[in-house]
N, C-alpha and C positions, 0 to 999 in steps of 0.2 A: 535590399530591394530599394532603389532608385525610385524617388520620384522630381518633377521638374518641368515647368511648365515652359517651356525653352521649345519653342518653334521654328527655329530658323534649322536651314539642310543642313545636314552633315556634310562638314568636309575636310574629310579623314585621309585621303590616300597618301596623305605622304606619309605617316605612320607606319605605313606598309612597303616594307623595301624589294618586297618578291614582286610587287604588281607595276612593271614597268607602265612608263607612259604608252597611253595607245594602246594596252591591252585592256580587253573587257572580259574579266572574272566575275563570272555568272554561273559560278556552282560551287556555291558556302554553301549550299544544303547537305552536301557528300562531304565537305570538309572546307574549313574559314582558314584563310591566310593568318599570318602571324601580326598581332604589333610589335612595334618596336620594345615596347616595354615588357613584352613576354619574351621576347627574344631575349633582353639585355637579365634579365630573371633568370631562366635557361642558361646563359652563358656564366651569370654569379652562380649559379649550382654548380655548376658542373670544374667551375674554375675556383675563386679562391675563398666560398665556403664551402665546397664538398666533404662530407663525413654520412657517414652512417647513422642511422638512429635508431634508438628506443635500445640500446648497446653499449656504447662506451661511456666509457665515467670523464671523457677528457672535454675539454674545452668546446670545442670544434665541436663532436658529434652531440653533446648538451643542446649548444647554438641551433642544430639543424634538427634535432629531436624538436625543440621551443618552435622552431618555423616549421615543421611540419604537422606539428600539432596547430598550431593558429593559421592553417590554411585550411585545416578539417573544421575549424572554429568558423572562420571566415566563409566557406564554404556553406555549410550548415543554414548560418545567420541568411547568407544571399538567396536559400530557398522558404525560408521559412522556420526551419526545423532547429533542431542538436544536434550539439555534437556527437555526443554519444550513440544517436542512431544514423552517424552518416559514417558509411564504408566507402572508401576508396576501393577501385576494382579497375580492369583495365578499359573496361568501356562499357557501354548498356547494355549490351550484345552480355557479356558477361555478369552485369548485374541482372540482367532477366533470368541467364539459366540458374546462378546461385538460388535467387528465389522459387525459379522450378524443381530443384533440385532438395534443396535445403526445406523450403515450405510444401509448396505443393507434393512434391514427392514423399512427405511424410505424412501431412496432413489429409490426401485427397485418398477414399478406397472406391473400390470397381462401383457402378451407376455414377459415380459424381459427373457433376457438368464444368465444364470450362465454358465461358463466354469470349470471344474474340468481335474484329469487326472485319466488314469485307477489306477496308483500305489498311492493314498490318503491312510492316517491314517484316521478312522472314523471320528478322531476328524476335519479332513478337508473335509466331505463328510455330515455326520447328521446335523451341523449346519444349513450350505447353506440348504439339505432337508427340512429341519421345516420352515425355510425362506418362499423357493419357495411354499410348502404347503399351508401357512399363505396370500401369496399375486398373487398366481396363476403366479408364473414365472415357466421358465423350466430348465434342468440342462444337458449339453451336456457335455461329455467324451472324452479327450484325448486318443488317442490309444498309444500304446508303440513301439520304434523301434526292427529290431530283436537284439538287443544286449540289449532289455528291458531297453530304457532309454526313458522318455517323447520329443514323435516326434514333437520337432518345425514344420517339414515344415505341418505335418498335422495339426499344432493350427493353423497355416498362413493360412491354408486352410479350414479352419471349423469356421473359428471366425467370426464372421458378427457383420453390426451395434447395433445389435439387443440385443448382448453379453454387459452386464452393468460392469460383473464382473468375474475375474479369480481367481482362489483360488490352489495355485501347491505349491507339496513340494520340497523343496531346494537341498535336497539328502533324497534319499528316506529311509525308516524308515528298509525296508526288506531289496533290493536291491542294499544298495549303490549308486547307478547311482545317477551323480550331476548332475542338470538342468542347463542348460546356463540361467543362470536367466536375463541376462540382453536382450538377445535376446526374450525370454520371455515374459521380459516388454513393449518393443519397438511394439510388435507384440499385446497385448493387447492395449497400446495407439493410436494403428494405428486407431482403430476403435472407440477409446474414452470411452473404458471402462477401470477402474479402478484395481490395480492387488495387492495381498496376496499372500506373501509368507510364508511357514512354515519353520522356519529356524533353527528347534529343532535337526533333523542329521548335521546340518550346522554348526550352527555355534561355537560347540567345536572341530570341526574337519580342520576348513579351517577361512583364512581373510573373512569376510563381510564389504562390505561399504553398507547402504543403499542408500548412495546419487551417489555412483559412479553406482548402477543399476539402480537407477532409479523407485523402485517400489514407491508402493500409503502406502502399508501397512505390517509391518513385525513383526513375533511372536517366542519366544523363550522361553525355560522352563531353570528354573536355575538347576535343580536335573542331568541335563545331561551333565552342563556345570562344573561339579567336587563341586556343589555347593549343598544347601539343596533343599529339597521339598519344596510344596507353597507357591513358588515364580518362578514369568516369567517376560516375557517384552512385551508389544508391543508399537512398534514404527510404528506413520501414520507420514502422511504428515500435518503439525498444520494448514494448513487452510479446512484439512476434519476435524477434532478432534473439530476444534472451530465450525463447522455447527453442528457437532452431540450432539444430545440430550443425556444425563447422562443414563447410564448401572443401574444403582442403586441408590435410594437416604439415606440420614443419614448425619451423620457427617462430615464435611472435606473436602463434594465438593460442601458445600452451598456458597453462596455469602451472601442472605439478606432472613430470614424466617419470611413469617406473617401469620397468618388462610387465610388470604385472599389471598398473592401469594407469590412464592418464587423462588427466582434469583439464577441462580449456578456460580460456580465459573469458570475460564477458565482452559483449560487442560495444564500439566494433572493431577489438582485436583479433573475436575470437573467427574474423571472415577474410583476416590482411596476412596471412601467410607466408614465412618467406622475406626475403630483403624486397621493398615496395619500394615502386618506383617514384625514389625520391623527388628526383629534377623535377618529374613530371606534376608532383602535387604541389609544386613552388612554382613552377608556370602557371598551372591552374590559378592559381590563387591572384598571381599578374592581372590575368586575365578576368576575373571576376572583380578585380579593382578595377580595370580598365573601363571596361563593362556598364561597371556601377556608376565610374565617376560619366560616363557620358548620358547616363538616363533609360532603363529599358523602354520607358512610356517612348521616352522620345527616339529610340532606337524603332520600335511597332511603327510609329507614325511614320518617320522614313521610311522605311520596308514597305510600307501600306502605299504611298503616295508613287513608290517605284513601279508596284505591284498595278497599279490603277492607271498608269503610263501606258507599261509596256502591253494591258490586256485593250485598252484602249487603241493603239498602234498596232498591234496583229489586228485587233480585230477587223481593221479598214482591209486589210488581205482577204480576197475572195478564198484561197484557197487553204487558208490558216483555220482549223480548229482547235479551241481554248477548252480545257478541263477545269473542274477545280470552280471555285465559289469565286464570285465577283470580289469577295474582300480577305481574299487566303492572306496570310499571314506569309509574305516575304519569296514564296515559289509563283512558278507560272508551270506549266506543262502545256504541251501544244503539241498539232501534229498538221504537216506539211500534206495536203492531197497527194498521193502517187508518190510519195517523195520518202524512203525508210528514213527513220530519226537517226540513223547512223550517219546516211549519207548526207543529213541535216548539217549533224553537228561538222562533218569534214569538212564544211565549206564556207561553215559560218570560222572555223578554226584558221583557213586562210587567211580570213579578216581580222584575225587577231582579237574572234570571239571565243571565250571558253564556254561551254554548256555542258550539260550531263545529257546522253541519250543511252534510252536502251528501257528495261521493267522496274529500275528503279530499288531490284530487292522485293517487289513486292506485285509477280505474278499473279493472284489472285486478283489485285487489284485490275492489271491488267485485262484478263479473260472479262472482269465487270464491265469495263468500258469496251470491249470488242476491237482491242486493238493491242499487238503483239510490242509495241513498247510508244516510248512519247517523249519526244524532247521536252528538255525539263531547265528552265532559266531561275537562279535562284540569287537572290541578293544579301547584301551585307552593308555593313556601315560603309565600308573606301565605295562604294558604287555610287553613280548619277546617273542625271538625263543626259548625258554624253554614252553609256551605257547600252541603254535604254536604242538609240539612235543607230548606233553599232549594231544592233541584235537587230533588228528594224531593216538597217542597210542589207546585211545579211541574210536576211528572208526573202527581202525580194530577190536577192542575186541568185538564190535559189531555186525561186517561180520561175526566172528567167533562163534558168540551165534547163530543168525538168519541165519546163511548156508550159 
């Protein structure tokens, strides 16, 4: 975890060889373009160190066994935590239901409570359902405050002993709004229930410790961290990960196999089943060096000053309304009067603006704010107020088409 008192913009785009000039990519929140140096990482994997690991006794698969263990290390280190309790998985989506599954599904019986909040990505909402389904628990809902940020003082006040488990996202996937997570956690152990956070808007955009919060369990996808696809993190606490029963079995997390019984190894082998997707934990790793070396603090602060741009600029549009907190963390969400955020995004895509439109993954949140979906601008280090001007151009050509 980066720190750096370094205040001058970013100015990163040539780094990025997918973002021609003239286009404005404005939806790192779905998924960040590549650097260069994750690319050229990517390409040594797959090119002339490729080998297998935790396998062969040869040269080569040693080599990439040692890199792919000092990317769990490095990994670890960049949130806070160990090695030993950070599992590679193929994204949060998948580190959620393992802990559904693996935890919750053993440890939760019929009355228990699950906690969620109104603003979940599905992926932190269907899990927990199938769970609760499965063993007859129930699932209670955080409300939002009016600046639509998940209300502490109503989880302090809804949470009872009865609650096993909280499951909130770190900054939300639409809205930006960052959770006090530490407040969060304190408020879930007051009662002795266990807490997961989604830390997929988090943690490319802001420092995480997981040990200076405090949680039980943390998840992250690497595609959002400037990193590739199938590949994430999650990181527990090793003495849940050593009670829990294997996600999966196969190769890599046994201990001792007989017909008659078989022993698994400890975490977190005993949750990596299977030939793991190697390249993809040595991008990772690219990627979190990248990361590091430019400053998360000062990565927030861009994001922040982008974010305060672009809400300032709708917001002179009569016909623009703004979701989400004045100082969301690196998102914008917005919706067009009369105007569906489909037809939003088609024309701002003329202009050789990209955006995300549509629920985001997270209908519930939707049905909150009374509106069937919401264009959604999200930023990254290669963005500016060139950007910013583009998204801007493009709204008004929009007012201008639809009246």
């Amino acid at each position: 975890m980066s720190v750096t008192t370094d205040t001058r913009p970013l100015d990163l785009l040539a780094d990025f060889p997918a973002i021609p000039a003239g286009w404005a990519y404005l939806d790192t929140a779905a998924t960040s373009q590549k650097p260069k140096p994750v690319l050229d990482a990517i390409a040594r994997g797959y090119g002339e160190t490729y080998a297998t690991v935790h396998r062969g006794v040869y040269q080569r698969s040693a080599d990439m066994t040692l890199a792919f263990e000092a990317a769990r290390e490095r990994v670890a280190r960049f949130i806070g935590g160990k090695p030993q309790e950070t599992i590679f998985v193929r994204g949060a989506t998948e580190g959620i239901n393992l802990v559904a599954q693996c935890w919750a599904g053993t440890q939760l019986k019929a009355g228990d409570r699950i906690l969620l909040s109104t603003l979940e990505h599905h992926s932190n909402i269907v899990p927990w359902q199938m769970v609760a389904e499965k063993i007859g628990a129930a699932i209670d809902v955080i409300p939002l405050t009016a600046d639509q940020r998940i209300d502490p003082d109503a989880m302090a006040a809804m949470i009872t002993p009865a609650h096993k488990l909280v499951a909130l996202a770190h900054v939300s996937n639409v809205l930006g709004s960052v959770l006090d997570a530490k407040r969060a956690t304190e408020i879930a152990h007051s009662v002795g229930a266990k807490i997961l956070l989604d830390g997929c808007q988090a943690v490319p955009r802001m420092a995480v410790d997981v040990a200076a919060i405090g949680c039980d369990f943390y998840v992250f996808s690497g595609h959002k961290l400037y990193g590739p696809t199938g590949i994430g993190v999650l990181w527990g606490r090793y003495e849940l990960l050593d009670a829990m029963p294997p996600y999966q079995g196969g190769g890599s997390m046994i201990d001792r196999v007989t017909f008659a019984r078989t022993t698994y190894a400890p975490p977190p082998g005993r949750f990596e089943a299977g030939t793991p997707h190697i390249v993809g934990v040595v991008g990772l790793h690219a990627a979190v060096d990248y990361v590091d070396a430019i400053g998360l603090d000062r990565i927030h602060a861009h994001e922040t000053t982008l974010v305060r741009q672009a809400r300032d600029a709708l917001s002179q549009i009569n016909s623009v309304r703004l979701f989400g907190p004045d100082d969301s963390a690196g998102i914008v969400s917005f919706a067009v009067e009369g105007v569906h955020p489909h037809d939003v995004a088609t024309i701002l895509d003329e202009g050789n603006v990209a955006i995300r439109a549509g629920h985001h993954c997270a209908q519930p949140l939707m049905d909150a704010l009374g509106v069937p979906a919401t264009a959604r601008a999200s930023f990254g280090v290669y963005n500016n107020a060139a950007d910013i001007a583009a998204l801007v151009k493009g709204i008004e050509r929009v007012t201008r088409i639809f009246g």
